[in-house]
C-alpha positions in Angstrom: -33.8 5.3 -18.2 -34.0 1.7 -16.8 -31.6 -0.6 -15.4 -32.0 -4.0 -16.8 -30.8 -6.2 -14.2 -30.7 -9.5 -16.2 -29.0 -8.0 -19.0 -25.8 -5.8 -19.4 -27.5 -3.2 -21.3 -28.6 0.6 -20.1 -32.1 2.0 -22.1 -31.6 5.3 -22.5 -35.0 6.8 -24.4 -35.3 4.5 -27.6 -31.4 3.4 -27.5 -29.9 0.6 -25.7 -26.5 0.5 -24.6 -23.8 -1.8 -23.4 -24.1 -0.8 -19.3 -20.3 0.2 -18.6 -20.5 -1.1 -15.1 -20.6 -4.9 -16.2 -18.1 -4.2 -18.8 -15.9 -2.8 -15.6 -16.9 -5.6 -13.7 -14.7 -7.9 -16.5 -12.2 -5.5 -16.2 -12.0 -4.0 -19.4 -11.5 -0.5 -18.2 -10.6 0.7 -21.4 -14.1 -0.1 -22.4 -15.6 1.9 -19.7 -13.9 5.0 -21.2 -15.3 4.1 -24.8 -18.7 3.7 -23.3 -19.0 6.7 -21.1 -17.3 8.8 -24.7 -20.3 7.3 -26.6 -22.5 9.0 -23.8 -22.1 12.8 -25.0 -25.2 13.6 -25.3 -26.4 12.3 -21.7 -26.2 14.5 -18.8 -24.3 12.2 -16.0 -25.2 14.8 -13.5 -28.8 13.3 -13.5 -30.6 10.4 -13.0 -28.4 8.3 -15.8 -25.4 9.3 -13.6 -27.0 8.5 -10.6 -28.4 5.3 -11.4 -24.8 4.0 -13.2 -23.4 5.5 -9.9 -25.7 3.4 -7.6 -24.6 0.1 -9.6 -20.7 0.3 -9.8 -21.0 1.1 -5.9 -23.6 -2.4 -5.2 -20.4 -4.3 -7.7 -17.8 -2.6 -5.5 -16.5 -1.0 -7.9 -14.2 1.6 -6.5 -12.5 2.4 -9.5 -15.6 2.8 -12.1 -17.0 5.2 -9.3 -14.2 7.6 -9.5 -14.4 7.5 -13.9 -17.9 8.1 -13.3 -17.0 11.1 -10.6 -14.5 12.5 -13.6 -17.1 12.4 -16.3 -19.9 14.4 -14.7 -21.8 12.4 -12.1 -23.1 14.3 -8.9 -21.8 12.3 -5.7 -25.0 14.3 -3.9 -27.7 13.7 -6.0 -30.0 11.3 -4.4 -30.9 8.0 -6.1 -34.2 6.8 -6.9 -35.2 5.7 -4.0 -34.0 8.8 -1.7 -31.7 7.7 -0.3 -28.0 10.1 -0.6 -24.7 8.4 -1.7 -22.6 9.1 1.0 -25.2 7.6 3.5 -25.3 4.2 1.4 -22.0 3.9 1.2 -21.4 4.7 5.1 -24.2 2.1 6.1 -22.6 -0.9 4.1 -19.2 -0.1 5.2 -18.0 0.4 1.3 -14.4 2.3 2.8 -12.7 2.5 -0.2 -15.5 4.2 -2.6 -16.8 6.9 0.1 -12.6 7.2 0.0 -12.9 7.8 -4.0 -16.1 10.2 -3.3 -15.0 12.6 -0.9 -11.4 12.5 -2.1 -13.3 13.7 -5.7 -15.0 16.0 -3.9 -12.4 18.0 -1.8 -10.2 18.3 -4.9 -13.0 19.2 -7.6 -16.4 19.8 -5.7 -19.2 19.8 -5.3 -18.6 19.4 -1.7 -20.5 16.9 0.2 -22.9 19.0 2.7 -22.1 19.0 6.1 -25.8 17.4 7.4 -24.6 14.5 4.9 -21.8 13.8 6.7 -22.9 13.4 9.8 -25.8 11.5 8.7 -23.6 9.2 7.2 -21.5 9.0 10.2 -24.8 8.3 12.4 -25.5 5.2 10.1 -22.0 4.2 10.3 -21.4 3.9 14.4 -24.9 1.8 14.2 -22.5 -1.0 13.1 -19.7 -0.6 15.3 -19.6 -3.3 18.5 -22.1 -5.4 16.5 -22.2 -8.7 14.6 -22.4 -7.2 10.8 -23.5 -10.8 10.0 -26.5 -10.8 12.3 -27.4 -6.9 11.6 -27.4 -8.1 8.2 -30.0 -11.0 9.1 -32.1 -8.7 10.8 -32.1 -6.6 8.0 -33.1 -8.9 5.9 -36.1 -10.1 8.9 -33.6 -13.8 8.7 -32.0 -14.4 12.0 -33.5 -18.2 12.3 -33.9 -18.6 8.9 -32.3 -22.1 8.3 -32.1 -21.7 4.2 -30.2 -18.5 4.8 -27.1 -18.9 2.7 -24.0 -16.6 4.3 -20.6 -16.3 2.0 -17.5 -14.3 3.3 -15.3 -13.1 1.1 -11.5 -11.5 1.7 -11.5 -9.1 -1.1 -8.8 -5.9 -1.3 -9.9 -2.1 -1.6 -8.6 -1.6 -5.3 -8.3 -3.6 -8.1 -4.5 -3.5 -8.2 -5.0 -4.7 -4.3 -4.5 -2.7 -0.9 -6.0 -3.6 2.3 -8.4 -6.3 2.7 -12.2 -5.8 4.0 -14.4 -8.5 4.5 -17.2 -9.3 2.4 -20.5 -10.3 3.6 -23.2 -11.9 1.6 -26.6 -12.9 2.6 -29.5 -14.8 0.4 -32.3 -16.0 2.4 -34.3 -18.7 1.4 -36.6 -16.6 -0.5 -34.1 -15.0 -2.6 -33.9 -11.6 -1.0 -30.5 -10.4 -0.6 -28.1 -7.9 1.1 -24.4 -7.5 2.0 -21.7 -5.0 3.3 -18.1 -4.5 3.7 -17.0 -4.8 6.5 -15.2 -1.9 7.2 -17.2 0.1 9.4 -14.3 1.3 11.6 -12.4 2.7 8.7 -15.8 5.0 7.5 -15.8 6.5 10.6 -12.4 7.6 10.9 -12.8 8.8 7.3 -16.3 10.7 8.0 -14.9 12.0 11.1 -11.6 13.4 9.6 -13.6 14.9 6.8 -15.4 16.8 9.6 -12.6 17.8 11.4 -12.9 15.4 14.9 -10.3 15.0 17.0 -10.8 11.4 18.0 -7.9 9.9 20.7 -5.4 8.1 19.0 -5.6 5.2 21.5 -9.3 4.9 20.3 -8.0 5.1 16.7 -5.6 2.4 17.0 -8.7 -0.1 19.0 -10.7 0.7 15.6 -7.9 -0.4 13.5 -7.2 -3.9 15.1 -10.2 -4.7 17.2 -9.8 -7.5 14.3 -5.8 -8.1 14.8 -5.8 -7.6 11.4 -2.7 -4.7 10.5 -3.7 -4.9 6.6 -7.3 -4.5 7.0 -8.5 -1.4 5.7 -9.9 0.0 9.4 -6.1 0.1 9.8 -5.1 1.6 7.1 -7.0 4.5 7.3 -6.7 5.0 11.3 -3.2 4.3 10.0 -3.6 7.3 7.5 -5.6 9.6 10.4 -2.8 9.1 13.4 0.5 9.7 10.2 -1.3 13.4 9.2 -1.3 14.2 12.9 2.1 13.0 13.6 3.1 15.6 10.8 1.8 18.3 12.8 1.5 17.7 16.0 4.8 16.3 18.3 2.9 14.7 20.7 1.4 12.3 18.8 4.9 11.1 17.7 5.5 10.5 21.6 2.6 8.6 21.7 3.6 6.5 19.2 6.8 6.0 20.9 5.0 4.9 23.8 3.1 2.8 21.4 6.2 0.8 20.7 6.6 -0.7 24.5 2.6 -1.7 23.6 2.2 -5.6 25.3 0.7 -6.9 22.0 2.7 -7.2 18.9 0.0 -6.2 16.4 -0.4 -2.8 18.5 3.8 -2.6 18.3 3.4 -3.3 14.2 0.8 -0.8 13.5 3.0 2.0 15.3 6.3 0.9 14.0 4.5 0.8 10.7 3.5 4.4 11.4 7.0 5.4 12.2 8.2 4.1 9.5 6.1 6.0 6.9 6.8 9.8 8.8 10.6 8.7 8.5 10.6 9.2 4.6 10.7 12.9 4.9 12.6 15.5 7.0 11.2 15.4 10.8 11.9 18.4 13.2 11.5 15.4 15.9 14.6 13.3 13.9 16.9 13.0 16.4 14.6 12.3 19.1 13.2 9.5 16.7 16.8 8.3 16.2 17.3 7.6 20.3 13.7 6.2 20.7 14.2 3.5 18.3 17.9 2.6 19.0 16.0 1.4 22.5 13.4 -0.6 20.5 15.6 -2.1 18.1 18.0 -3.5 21.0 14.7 -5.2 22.5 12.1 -6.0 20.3 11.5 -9.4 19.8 9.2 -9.5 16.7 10.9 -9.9 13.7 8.0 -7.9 11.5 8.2 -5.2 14.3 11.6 -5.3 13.9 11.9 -4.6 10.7 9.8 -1.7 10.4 11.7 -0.6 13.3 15.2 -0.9 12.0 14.1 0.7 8.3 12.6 3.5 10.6 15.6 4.1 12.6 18.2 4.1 9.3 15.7 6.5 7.7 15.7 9.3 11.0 19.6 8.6 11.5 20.7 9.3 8.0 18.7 12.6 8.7 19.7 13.3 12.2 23.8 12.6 12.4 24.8 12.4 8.8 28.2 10.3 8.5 27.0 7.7 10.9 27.4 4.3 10.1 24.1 2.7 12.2 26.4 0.4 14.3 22.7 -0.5 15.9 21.6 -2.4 13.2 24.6 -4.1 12.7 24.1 -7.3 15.6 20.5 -8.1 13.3 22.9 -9.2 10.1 22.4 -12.4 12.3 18.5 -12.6 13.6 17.6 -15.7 13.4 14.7 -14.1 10.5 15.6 -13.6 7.3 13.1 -10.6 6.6 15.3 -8.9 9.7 18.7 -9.7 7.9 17.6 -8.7 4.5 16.0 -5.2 6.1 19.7 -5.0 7.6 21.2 -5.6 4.0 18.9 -3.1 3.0 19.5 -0.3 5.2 23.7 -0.1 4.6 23.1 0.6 1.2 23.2 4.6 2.3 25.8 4.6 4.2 28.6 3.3 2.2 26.9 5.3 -0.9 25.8 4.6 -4.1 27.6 5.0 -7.3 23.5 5.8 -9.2 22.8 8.0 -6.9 24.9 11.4 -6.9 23.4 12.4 -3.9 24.6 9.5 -1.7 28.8 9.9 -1.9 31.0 7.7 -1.3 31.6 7.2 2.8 34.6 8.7 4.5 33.5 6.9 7.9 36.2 4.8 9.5 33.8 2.1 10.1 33.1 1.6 6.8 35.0 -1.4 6.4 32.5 -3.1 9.0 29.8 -2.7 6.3 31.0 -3.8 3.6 31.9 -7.2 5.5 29.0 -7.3 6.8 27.2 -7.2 3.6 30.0 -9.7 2.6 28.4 -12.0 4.9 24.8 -11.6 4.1 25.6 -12.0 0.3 26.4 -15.7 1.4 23.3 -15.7 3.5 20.9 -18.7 3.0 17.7 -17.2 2.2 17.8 -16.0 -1.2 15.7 -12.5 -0.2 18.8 -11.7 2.0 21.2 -12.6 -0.4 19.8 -10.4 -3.3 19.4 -7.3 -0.8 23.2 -8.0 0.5 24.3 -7.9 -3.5 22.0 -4.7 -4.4 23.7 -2.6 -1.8 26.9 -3.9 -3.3 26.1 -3.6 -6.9 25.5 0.0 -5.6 28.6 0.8 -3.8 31.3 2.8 -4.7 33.8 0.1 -3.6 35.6 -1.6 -5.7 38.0 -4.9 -4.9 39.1 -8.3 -6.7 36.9 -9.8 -3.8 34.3 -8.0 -4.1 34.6 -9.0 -8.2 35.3 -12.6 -7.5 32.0 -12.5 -5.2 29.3 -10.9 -8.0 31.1 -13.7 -10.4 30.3 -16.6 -8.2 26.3 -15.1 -7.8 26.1 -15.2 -11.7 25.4 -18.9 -11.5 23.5 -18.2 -8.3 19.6 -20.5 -8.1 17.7 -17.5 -7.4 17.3 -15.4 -10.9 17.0 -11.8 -9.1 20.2 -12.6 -7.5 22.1 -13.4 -10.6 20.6 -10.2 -12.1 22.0 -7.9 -9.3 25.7 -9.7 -9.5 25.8 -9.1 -13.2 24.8 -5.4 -12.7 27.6 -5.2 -9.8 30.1 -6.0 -12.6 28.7 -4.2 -15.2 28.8 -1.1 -13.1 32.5 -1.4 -12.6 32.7 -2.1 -16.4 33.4 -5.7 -16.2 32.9 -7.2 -19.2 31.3 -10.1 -17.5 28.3 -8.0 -16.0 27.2 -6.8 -19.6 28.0 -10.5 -20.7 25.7 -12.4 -18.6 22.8 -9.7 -18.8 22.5 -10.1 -22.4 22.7 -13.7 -21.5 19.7 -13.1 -19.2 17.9 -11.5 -21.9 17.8 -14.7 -23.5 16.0 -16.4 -21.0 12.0 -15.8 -20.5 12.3 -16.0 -17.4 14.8 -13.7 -16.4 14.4 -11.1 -20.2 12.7 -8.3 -18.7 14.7 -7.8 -15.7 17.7 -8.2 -17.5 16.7 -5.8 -19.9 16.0 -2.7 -17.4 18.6 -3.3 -15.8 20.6 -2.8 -19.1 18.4 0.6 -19.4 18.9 1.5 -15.5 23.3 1.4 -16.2 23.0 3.5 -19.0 21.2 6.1 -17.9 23.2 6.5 -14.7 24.2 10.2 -15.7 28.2 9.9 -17.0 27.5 6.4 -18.5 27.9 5.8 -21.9 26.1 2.8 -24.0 29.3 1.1 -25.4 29.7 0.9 -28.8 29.5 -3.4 -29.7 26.2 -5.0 -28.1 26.5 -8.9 -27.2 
């Protein structure tokens, strides 16, 4: 087999091929599948494997990697020139497909061997406290060369996005050529969870914004590392508490962040969570800390002391931030229950009125964000009032589409003939068709709901 490099096309013996990795590289997925089907007769756990495996890795191609994984190709197998997969991928800082590779390979072998882990993770550290830019020159024997030609790209782990890694290019003068993600941090976190170090979570959390950079993926996956400890171990929830008070924002983000994520299941350390952030909420001046705090705290409290009516959050309905106000609007939604959801009753607090006047406000709110989230939690609610009526009514002429949406739902789901009215008005509209048609699907299959008998 040969690679033509010029050409989209894999030889295989006498017969030439379409090579699926350029056909990936347009994003035709669907052709990938076609093309690795019309490959039965190859055995991907050789050298055609390896080779195709070696190319989607140089395009980046996280995805293609893990199709190949699935149909056959060995992630061990050297490549032509010796050197082992995990190794390559380690040195040029490609996260997200050693991610796809060992993720393949805990869940349907073979496992990667333990010498090629640490291997990998010796290459790895080499580019940790370094320029990657000027390893790369030297690599590439270019540091003073003045036709060297550097491009930086931003580009996200997965096709559909994700975190971000940094892209570096380098073309010397002579045309040689070399690059690498730069997401060295992020490898070694991955290598060293895969063999079972312990590393400090302070040190995890310097690897994950020695850039500043909280959607990077070095912070997503110390990110990933410090939430699977959390899980297990209570003392690394107290150090993310302590993490909160941190002096810089970005290190308060990434924690909150973290907090945020462990609060969407039961916690044995929910109560405790519940105190902690009531303190942080009260003080924290960040509004993107803030409102990771404040959806953390909702999420531990309706755990912890069910009935509650988060009287915390309450003062934020009027942070001078909108994202804070609309994470406000967002958060009562629970407690004054949900008429979709059978699981979230209707509230028998006595503060309940507060809420729903609060949300009253924030439906008037300026920022159209806040506004929608203020009429979702009211479309949701099991109250039920002229005012609340005459309110969804007036948002049906509301500027911002989603917002006229959620009003006509509030009505429909108190069987106002208006709501079902302005949907299929909605559905009229290109702009606002789709939407208004699943949200016509959502009502009726809220279990107990009928679809009435005359359509509009």
């Amino acid at each position: 087999m040969e690679l033509n490099e010029k050409h989209p096309v894999v030889t295989i013996g006498a017969v030439r091929r379409p090579d699926p990795v350029c056909a990936r590289v347009h994003g035709d997925i669907e052709r990938v599948h076609g093309l690795l089907r019309e490959l039965p007769d190859i055995d991907l756990a050789g050298g055609v494997g390896g080779t195709l495996l070696r190319e989607a890795a140089v395009a980046g191609q996280a995805e293609i990697v893990e199709e190949l994984l699935l149909y056959g190709v060995d992630p061990n197998r050297p490549w032509s020139s010796g050197v082992e997969p995990v190794s390559w991928l380690a040195e040029q800082g490609a996260w997200n497909i050693l991610n796809r590779v060992l993720f393949h390979c805990s869940r349907h072998g073979p496992a990667v061997p333990e010498r090629s882990l640490r291997a990998a993770l010796a290459l790895a550290r080499t580019w940790l406290g370094v320029d990657p830019e000027q390893k790369l020159r030297r690599r590439l024997d270019a540091v003073n060369d003045p036709a060297t030609v550097v491009d930086r790209d931003r580009v996200p782990a997965w096709r559909d996005g994700g975190p971000m890694v940094t892209r570096i290019r380098i073309r010397t003068g002579d045309g040689r050529q070399d690059q690498v993600w730069a997401a060295h941090h992020a490898v070694v976190t991955l290598l060293e969870d895969e063999l079972g170090v312990v590393t400090p979570c302070d040190e995890l959390a310097e690897r994950a914004l020695h850039a500043a950079d909280v959607d990077s993926c070095d912070a997503a996956q110390a990110f990933t590392t410090i939430a699977e400890r959390a899980e297990r171990d209570a003392e690394v929830f107290d150090w993310l508490a302590a993490r909160l008070a941190h002096p810089t924002s970005e290190h308060r983000l990434f924690a909150a962040q973290i907090v945020h994520r462990l609060s969407f299941d039961r916690r044995p350390f929910a109560a405790h969570a519940v105190d902690v952030l009531a303190d942080r909420i009260r003080d924290e001046p960040d509004p993107a800390v803030l409102d990771s705090l404040i959806g953390a705290f909702a999420e531990f409290a309706y755990c912890a002391r069910p009935g509650g009516y988060l009287s915390e959050i309450l003062p934020h309905a009027h942070h001078r931030d909108p994202l804070v106000r609309a994470r406000v609007a967002m958060e009562l939604s629970r407690p004054i229950g949900s008429r979709r959801n059978p699981t979230v009753p209707a509230p028998t607090c006595p503060s309940w009125p507060a809420l729903i006047t609060t949300l009253f406000e924030l439906a008037a709110d300026p920022d159209p964000d806040t506004r929608t989230a203020a009429l979702v939690s009211l479309a949701d609610a099991h109250h039920d009032t002229a005012h609340l009526r005459a309110i969804f009514t007036a948002h049906l002429s509301d500027p911002h589409p989603p917002a006229r949406i959620t009003a006509a739902v509030g009505l429909a789901l108190r069987d106002d003939s208006r709501g079902r009215e302005a949907l299929h008005r909605l559905e009229t509209d290109p702009a606002t068709a789709v939407a208004a048609r699943e949200s016509l699907d959502d009502i009726d299959r809220i279990p107990g709901r009928q679809r009435p008998l005359t359509q509009h």
